[in-house]
C-alpha positions in Angstrom: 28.8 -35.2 -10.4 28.8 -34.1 -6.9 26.7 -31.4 -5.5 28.1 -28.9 -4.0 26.8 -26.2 -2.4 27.6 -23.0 -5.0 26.4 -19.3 -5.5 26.2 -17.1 -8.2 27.2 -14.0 -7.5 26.4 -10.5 -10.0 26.8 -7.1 -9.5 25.6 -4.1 -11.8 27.1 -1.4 -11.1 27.9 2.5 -12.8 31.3 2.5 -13.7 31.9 5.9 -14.1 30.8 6.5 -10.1 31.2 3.1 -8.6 27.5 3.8 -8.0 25.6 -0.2 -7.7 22.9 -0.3 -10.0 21.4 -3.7 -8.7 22.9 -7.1 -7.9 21.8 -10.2 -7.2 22.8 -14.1 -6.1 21.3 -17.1 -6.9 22.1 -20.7 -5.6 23.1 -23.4 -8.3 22.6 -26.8 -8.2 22.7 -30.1 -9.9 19.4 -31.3 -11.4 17.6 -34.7 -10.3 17.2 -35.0 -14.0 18.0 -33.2 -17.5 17.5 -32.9 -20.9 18.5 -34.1 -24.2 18.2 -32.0 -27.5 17.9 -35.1 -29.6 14.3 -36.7 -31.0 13.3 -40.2 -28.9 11.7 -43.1 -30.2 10.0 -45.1 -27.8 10.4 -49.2 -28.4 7.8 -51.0 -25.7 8.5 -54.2 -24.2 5.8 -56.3 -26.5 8.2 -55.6 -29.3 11.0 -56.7 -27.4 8.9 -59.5 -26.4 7.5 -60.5 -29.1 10.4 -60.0 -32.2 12.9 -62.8 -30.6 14.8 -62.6 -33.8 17.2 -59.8 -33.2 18.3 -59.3 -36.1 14.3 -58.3 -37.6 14.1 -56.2 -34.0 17.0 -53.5 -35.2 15.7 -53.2 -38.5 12.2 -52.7 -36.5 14.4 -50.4 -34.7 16.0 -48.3 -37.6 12.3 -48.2 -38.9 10.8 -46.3 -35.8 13.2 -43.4 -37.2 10.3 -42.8 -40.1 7.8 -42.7 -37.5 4.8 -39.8 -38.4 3.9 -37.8 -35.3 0.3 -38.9 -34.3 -0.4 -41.8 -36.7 2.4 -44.2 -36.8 2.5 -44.2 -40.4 6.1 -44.8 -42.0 6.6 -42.0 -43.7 9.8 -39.7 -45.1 8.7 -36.4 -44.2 10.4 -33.0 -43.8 8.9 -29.7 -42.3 6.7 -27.7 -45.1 6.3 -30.9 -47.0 3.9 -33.5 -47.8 4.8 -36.9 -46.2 5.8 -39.5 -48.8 4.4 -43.0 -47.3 7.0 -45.7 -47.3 7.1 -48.5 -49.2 9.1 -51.9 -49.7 11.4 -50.0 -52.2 11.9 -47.5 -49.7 12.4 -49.5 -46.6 15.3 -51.7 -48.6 16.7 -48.5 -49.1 16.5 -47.0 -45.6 17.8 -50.2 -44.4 20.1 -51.1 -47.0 18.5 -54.4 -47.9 17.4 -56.2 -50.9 13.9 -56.1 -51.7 13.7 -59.5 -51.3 15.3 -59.4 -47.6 12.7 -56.2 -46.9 10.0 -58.9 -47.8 11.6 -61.2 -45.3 11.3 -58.5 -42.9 7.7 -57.3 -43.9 6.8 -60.3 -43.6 7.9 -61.4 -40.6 6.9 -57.9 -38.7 3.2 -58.4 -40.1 3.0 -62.3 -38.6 4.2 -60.6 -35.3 1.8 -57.7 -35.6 4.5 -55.4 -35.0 3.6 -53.8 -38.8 0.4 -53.1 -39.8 -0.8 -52.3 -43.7 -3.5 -50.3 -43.7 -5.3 -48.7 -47.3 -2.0 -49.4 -49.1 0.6 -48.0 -46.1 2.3 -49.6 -43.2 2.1 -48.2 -40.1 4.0 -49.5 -36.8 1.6 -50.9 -33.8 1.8 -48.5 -31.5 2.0 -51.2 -28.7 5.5 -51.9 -29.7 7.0 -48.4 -30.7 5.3 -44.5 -30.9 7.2 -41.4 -31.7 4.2 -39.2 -30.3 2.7 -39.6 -26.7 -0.8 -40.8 -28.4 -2.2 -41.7 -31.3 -4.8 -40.9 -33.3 -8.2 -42.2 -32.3 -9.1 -42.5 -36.3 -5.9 -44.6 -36.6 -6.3 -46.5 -33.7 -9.9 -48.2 -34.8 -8.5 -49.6 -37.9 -5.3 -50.8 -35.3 -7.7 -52.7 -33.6 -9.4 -54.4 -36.5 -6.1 -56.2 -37.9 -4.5 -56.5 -33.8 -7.8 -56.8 -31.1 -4.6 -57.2 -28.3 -4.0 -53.5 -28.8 -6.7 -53.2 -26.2 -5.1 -54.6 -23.5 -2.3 -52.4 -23.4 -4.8 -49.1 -23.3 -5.5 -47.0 -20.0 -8.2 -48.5 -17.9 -10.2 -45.2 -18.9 -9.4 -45.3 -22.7 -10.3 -48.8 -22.4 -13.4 -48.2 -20.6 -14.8 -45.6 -23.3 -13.9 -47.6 -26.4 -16.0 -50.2 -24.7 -18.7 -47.9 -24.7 -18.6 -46.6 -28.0 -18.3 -50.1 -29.2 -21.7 -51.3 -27.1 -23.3 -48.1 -29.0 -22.1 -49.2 -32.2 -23.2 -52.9 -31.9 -27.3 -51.2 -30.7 -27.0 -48.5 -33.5 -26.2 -51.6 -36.2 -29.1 -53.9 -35.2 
């Protein structure tokens, strides 16, 4: 699009006595940037990385859609409802797979540590897709645990504070 120079131009005005009420102009111009009204799901470069078989990287893909806000649980959720957490039955469906290709998958995206299982649900490692900006400090402990690397893709301060809270916990155990 070019940007042109334009005006908007509006006039409120009595029309009974011609009498101008107020009035105004404004300038218009294209924005540097703009929105979309659609829900993102943000794939990192560890997952592109890392998942070199591209078929297992678009049902990764497809999965991301089930993301739950905060956690990175897979989840079929809907507003005012409790999420239901995903399982393998569930994924073949969503991706319209066999079970048996769904373990395939599962298994595949656990060896990679793109899929984590923890207390019975999967949840996706939020260093190679998020929905939310963050995750959940509670979540992110038991991350750790089953993928230590998740560590070295945290801000320098995050990093710097788990540290510390780690240190306290190793003192506190002793």
């Amino acid at each position: 699009m070019k940007n042109q120079k334009l005006s908007s131009i509006f006039t409120i005005l009595d029309e009974k006595t011609g009498e101008v009420i107020s009035g105004g102009k404004r300038s218009i111009s294209i924005p540097n940037i703009v929105g979309f009204s659609q829900r993102f799901y943000k794939v990192s470069q560890r997952a592109i990385d890392v998942l070199t078989n591209y078929h297992h990287l678009g049902k990764f893909c497809k999965l991301t859609e089930n993301i739950e806000y905060d956690t990175n649980r897979l989840t079929i959720s809907a507003v005012g409802t409790k999420p239901i957490i995903i399982n393998q039955t569930d994924m073949a469906e969503i991706l319209g797979l066999t079970t048996r290709a769904v373990t395939v998958l599962v298994t595949y995206l656990k060896d990679k540590r793109a899929l984590l299982k923890i207390k019975g649900a999967y949840y996706i490692n939020p260093t190679f897709a998020m929905r939310s900006q963050g995750i959940s400090t509670e979540c992110l402990e038991e991350m750790i645990e089953l993928d230590p690397e998740i560590t070295e893709y945290l801000s320098e301060r995050d990093k710097s504070t788990i540290s510390i809270l780690e240190r306290a916990k190793l003192i506190k155990s002793r």
